[in-house]
PDB file of N, CA, C and O in Angstrom:
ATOM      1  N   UNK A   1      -2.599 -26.287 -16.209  1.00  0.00           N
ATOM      2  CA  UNK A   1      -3.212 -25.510 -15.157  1.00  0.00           C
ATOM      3  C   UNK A   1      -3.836 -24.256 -15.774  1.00  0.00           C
ATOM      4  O   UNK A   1      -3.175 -23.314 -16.210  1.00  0.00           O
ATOM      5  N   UNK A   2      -5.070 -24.329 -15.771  1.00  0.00           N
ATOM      6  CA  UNK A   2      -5.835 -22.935 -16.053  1.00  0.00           C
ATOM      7  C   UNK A   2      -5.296 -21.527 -15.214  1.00  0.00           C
ATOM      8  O   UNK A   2      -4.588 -21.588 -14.209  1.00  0.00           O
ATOM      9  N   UNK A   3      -5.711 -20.437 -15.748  1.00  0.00           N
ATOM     10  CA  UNK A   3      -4.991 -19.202 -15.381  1.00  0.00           C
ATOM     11  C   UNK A   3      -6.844 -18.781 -14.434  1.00  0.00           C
ATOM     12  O   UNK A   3      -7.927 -18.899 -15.006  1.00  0.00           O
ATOM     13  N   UNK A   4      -6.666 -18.337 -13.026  1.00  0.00           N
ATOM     14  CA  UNK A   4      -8.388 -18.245 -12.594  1.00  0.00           C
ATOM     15  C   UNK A   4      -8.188 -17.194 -12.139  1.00  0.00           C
ATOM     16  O   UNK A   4      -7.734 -17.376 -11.010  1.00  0.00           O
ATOM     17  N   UNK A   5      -8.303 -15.521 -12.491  1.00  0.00           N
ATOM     18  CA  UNK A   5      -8.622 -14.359 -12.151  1.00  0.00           C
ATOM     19  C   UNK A   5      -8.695 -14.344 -10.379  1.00  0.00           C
ATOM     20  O   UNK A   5      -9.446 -15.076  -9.734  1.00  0.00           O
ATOM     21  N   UNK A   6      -7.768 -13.371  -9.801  1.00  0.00           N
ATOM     22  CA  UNK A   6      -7.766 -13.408  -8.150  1.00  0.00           C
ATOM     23  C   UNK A   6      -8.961 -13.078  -7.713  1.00  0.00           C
ATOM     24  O   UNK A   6      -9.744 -12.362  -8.337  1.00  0.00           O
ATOM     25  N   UNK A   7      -9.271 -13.831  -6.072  1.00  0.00           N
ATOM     26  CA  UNK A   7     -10.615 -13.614  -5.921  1.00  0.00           C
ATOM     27  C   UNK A   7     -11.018 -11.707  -5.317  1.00  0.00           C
ATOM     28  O   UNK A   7     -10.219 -10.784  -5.472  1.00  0.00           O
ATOM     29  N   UNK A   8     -11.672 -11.638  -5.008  1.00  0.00           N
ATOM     30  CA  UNK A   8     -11.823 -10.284  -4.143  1.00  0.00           C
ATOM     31  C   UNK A   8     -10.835 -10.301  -3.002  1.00  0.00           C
ATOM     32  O   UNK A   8     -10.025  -9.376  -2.939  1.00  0.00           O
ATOM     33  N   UNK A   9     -10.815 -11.450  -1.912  1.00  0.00           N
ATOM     34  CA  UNK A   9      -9.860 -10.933  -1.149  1.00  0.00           C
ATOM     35  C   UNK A   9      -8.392 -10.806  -1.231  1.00  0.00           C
ATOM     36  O   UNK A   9      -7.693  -9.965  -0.665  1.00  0.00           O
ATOM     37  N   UNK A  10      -7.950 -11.954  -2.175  1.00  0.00           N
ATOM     38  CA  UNK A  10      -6.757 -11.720  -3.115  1.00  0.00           C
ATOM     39  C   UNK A  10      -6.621 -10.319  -3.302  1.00  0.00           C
ATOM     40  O   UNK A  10      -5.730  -9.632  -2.802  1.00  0.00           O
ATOM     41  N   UNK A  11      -7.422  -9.967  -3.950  1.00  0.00           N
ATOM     42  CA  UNK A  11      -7.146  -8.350  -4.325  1.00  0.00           C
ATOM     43  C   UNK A  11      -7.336  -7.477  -3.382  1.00  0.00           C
ATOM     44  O   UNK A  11      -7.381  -6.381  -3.941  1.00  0.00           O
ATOM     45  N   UNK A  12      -7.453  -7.372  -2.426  1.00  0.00           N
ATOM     46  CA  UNK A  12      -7.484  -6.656  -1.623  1.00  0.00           C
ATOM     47  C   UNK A  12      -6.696  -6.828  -0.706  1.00  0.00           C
ATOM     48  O   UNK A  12      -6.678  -5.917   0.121  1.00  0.00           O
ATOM     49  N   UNK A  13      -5.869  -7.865  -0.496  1.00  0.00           N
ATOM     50  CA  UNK A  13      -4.673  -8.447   0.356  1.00  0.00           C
ATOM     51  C   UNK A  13      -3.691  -7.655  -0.295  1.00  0.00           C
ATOM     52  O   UNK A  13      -3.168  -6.689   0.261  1.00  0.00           O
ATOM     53  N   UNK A  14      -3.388  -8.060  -1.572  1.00  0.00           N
ATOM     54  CA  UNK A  14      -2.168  -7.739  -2.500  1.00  0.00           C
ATOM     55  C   UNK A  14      -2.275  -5.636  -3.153  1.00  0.00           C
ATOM     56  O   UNK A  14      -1.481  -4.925  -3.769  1.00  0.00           O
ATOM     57  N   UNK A  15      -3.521  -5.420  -2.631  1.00  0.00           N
ATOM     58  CA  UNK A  15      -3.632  -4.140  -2.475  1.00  0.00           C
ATOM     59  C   UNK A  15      -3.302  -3.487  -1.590  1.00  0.00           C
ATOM     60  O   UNK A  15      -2.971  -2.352  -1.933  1.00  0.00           O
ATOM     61  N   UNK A  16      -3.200  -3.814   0.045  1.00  0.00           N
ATOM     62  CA  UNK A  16      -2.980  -3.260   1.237  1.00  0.00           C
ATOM     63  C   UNK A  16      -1.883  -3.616   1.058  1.00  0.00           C
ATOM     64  O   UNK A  16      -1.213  -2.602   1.255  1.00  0.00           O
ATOM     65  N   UNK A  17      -1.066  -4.609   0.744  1.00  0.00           N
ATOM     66  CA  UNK A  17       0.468  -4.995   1.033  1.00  0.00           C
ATOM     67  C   UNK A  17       1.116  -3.937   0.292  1.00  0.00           C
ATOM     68  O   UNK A  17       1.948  -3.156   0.755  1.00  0.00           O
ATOM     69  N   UNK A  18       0.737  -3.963  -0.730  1.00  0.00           N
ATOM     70  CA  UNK A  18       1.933  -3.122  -2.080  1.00  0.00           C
ATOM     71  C   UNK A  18       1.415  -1.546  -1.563  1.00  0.00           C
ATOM     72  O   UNK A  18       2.276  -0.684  -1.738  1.00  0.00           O
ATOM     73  N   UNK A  19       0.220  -1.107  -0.998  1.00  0.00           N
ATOM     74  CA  UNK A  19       0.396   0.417  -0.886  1.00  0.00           C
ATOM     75  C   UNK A  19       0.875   0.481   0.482  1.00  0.00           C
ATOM     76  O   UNK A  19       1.368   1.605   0.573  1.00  0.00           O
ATOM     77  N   UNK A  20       1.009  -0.166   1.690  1.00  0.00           N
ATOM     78  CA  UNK A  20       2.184   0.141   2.529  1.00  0.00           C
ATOM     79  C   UNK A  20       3.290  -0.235   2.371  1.00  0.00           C
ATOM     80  O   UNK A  20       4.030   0.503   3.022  1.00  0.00           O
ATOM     81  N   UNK A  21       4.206  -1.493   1.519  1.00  0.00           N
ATOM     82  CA  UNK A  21       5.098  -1.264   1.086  1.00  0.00           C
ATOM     83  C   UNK A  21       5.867  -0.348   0.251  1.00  0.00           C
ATOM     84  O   UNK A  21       7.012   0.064   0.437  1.00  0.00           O
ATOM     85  N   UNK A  22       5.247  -0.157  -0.472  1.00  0.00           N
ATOM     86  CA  UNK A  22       5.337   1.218  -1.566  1.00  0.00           C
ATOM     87  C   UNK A  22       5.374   2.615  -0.819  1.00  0.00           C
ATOM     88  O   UNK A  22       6.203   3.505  -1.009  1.00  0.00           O
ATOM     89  N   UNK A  23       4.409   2.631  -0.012  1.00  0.00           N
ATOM     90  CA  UNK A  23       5.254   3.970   0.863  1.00  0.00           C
ATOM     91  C   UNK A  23       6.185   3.760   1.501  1.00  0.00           C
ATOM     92  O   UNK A  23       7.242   4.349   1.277  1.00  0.00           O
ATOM     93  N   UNK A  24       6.057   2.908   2.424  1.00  0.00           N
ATOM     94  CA  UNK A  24       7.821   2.568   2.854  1.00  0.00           C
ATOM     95  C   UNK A  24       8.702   2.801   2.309  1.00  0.00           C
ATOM     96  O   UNK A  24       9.547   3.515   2.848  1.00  0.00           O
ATOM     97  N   UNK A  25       8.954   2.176   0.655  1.00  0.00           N
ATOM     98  CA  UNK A  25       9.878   2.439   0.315  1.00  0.00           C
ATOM     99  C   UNK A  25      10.459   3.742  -0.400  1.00  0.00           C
ATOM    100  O   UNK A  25      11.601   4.195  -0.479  1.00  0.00           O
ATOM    101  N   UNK A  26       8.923   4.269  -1.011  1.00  0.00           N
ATOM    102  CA  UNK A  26       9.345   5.941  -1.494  1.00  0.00           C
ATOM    103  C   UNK A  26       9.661   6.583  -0.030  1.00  0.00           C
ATOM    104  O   UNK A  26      10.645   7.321   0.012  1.00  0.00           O
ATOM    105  N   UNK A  27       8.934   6.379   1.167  1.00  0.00           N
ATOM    106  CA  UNK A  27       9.546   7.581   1.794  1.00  0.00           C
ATOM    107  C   UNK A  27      11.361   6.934   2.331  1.00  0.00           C
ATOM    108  O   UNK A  27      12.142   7.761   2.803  1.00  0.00           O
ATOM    109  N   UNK A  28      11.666   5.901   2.219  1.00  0.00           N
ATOM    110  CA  UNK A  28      12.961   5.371   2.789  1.00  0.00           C
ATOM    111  C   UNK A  28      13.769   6.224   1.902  1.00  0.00           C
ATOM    112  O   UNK A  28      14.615   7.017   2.315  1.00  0.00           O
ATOM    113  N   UNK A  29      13.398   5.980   0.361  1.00  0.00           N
ATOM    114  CA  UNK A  29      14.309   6.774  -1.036  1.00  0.00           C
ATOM    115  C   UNK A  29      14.119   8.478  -0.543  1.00  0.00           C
ATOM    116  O   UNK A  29      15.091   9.210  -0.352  1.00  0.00           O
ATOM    117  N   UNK A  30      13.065   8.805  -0.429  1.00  0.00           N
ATOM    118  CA  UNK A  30      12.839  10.352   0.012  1.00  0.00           C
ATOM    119  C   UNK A  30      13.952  10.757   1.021  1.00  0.00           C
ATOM    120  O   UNK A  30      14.801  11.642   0.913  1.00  0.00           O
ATOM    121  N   UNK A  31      13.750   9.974   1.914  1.00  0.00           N
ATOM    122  CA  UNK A  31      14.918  10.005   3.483  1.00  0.00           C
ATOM    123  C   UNK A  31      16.058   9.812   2.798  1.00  0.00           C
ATOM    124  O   UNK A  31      16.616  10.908   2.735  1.00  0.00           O
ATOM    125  N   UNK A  32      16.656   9.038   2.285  1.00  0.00           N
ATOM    126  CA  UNK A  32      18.111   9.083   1.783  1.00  0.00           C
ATOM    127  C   UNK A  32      18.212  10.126   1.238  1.00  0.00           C
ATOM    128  O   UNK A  32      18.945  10.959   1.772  1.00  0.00           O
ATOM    129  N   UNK A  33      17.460  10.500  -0.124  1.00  0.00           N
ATOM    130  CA  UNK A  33      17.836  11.853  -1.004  1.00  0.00           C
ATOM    131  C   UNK A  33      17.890  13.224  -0.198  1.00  0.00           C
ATOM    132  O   UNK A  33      18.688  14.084  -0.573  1.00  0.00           O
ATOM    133  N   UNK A  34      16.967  13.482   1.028  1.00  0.00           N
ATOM    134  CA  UNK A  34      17.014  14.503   1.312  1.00  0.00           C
ATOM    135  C   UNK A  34      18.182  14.205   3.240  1.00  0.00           C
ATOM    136  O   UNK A  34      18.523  15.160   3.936  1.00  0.00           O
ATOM    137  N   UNK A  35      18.421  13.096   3.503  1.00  0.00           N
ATOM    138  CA  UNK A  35      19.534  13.123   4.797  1.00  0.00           C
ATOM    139  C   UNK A  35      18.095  13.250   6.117  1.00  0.00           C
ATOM    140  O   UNK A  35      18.319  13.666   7.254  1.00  0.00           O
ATOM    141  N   UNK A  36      16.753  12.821   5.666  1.00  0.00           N
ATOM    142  CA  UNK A  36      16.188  12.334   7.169  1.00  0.00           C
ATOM    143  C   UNK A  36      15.701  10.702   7.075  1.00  0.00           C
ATOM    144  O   UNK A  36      14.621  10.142   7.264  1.00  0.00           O
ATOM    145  N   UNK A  37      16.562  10.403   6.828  1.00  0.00           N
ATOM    146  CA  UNK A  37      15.687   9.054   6.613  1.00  0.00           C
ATOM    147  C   UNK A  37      14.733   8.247   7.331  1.00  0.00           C
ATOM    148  O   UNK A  37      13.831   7.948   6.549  1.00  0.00           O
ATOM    149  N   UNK A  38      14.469   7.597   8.874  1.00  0.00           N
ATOM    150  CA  UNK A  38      13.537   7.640   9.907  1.00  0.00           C
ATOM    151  C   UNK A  38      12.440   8.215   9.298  1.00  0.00           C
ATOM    152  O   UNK A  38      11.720   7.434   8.675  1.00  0.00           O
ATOM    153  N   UNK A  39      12.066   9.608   9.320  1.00  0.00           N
ATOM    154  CA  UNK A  39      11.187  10.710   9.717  1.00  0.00           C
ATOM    155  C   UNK A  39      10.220  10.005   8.523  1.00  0.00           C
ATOM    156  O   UNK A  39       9.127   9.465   8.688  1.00  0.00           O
ATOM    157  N   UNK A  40      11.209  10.241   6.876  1.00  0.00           N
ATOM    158  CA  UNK A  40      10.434  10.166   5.859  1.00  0.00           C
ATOM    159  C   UNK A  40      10.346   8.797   5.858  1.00  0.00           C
ATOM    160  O   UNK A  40       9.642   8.393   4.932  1.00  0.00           O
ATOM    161  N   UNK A  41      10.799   7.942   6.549  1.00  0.00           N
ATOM    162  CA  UNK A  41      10.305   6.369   6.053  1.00  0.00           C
ATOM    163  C   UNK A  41       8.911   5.793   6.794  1.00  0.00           C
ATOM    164  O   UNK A  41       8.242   4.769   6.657  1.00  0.00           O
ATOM    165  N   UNK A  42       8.830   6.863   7.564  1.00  0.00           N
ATOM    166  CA  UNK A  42       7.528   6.946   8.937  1.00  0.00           C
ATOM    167  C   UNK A  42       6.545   7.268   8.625  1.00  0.00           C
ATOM    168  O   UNK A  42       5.475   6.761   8.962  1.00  0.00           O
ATOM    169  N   UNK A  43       6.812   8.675   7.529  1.00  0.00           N
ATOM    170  CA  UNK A  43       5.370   9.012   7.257  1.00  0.00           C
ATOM    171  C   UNK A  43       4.947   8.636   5.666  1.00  0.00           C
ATOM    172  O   UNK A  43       3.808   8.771   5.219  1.00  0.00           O
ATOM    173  N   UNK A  44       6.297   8.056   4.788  1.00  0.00           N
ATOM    174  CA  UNK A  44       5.330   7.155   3.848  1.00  0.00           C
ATOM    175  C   UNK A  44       4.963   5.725   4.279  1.00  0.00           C
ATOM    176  O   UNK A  44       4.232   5.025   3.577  1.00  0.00           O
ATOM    177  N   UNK A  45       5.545   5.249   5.591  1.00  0.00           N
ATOM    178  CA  UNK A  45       4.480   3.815   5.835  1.00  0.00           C
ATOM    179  C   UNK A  45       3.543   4.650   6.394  1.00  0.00           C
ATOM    180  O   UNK A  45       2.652   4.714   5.548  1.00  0.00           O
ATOM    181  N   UNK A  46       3.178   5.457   7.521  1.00  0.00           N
ATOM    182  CA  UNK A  46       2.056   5.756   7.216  1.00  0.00           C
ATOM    183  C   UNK A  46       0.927   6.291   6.579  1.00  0.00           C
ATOM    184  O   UNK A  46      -0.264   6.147   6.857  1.00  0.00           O
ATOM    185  N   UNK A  47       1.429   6.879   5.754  1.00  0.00           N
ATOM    186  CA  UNK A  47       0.851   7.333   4.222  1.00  0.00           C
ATOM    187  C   UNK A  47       0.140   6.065   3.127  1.00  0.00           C
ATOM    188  O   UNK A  47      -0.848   6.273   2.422  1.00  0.00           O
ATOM    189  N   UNK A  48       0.951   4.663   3.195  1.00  0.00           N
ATOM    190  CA  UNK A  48       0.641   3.872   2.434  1.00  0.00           C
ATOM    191  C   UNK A  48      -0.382   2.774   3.109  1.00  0.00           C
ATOM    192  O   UNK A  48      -1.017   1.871   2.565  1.00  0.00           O
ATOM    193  N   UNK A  49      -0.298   3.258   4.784  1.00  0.00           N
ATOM    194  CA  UNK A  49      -1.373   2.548   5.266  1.00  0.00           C
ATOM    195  C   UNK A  49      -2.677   2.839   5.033  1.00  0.00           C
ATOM    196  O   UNK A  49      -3.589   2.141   4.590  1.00  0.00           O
ATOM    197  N   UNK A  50      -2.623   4.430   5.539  1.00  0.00           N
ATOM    198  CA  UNK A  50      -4.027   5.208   5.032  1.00  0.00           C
ATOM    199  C   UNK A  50      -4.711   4.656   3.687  1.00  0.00           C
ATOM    200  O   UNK A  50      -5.867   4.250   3.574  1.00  0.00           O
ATOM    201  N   UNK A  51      -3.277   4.774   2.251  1.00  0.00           N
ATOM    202  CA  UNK A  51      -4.291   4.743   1.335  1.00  0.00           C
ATOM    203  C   UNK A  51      -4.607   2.921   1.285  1.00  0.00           C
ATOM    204  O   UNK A  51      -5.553   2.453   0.651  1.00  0.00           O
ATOM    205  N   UNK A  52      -3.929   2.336   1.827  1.00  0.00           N
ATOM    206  CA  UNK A  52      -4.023   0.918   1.291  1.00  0.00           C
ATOM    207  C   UNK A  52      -5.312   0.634   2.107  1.00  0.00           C
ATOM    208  O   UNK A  52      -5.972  -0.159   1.436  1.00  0.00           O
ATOM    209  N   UNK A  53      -5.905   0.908   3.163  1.00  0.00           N
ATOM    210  CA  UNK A  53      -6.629   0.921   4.008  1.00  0.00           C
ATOM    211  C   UNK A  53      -7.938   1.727   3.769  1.00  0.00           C
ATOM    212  O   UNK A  53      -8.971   1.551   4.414  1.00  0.00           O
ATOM    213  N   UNK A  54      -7.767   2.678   2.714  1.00  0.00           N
ATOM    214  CA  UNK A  54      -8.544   3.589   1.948  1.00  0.00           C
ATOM    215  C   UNK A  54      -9.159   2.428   0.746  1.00  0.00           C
ATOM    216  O   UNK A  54     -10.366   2.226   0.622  1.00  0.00           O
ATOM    217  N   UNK A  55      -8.245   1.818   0.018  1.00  0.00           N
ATOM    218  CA  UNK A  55      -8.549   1.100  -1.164  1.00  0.00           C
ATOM    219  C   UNK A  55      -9.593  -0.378  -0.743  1.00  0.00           C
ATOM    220  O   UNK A  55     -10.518  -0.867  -1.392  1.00  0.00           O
ATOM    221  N   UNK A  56      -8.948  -0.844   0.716  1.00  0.00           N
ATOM    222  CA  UNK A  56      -9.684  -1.923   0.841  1.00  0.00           C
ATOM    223  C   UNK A  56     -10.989  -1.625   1.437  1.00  0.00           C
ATOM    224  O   UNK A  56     -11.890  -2.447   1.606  1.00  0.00           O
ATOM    225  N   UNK A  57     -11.015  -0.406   1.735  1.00  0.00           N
ATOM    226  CA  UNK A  57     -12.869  -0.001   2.403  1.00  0.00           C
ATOM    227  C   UNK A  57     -13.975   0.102   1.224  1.00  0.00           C
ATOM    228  O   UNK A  57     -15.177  -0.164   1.239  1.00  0.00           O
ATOM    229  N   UNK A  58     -13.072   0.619   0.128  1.00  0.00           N
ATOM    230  CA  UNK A  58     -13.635   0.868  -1.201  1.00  0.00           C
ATOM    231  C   UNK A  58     -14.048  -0.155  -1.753  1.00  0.00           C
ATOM    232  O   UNK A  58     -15.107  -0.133  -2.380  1.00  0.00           O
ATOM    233  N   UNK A  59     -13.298  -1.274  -1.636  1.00  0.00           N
ATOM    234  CA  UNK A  59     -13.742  -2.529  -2.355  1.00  0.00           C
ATOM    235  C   UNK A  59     -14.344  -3.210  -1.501  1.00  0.00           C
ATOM    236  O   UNK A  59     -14.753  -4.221  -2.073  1.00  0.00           O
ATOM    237  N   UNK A  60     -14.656  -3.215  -0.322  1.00  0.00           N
ATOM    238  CA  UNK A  60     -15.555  -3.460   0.236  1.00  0.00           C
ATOM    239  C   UNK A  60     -16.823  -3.349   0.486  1.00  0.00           C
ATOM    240  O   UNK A  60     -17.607  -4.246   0.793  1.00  0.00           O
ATOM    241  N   UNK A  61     -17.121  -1.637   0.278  1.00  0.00           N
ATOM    242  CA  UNK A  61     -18.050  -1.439   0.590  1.00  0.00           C
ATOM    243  C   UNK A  61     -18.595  -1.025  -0.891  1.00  0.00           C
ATOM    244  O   UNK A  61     -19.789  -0.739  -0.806  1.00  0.00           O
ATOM    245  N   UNK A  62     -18.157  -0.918  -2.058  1.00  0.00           N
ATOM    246  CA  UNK A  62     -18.635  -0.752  -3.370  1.00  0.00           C
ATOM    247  C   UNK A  62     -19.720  -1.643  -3.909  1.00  0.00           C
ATOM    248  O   UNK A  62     -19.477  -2.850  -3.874  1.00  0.00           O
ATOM    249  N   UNK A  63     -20.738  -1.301  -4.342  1.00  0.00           N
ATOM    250  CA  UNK A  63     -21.830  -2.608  -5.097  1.00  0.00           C
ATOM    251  C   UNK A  63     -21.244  -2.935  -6.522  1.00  0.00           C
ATOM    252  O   UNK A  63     -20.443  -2.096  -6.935  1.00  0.00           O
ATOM    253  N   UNK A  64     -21.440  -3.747  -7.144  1.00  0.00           N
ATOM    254  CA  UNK A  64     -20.985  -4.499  -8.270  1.00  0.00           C
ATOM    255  C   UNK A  64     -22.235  -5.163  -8.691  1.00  0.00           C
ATOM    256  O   UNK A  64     -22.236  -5.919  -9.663  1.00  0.00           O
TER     257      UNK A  64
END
């Protein structure tokens, strides 16, 4: 089986997933370390939506 480079939307799927997961989970770790956990797990998913949502407009709308 050949190895075939992900297509554009591949990458941009697996880009929106991992930057709202990834805030989720720093702000969940943030919330434990500091005793709010909710608050900070709220505003890094929404933090990781923005940027993941930031990244896929970019690759969208970028010329190549």
């Amino acid at each position: 089986m050949k190895f075939r480079p992900p297509t554009a939307a591949q990458a941009a799927a697996l880009s929106l997933s991992g930057a709202v997961l990834g805030g989720l989970l720093i702000g969940a770790l943030i919330g434990d370390r500091w005793d709010c956990n909710p608050a900070a797990a709220l505003v890094g998913l929404f933090l990781g939506i923005v940027v993941g949502f930031y990244n896929l407009a970019k690759a969208i709308w970028t010329k190549k």
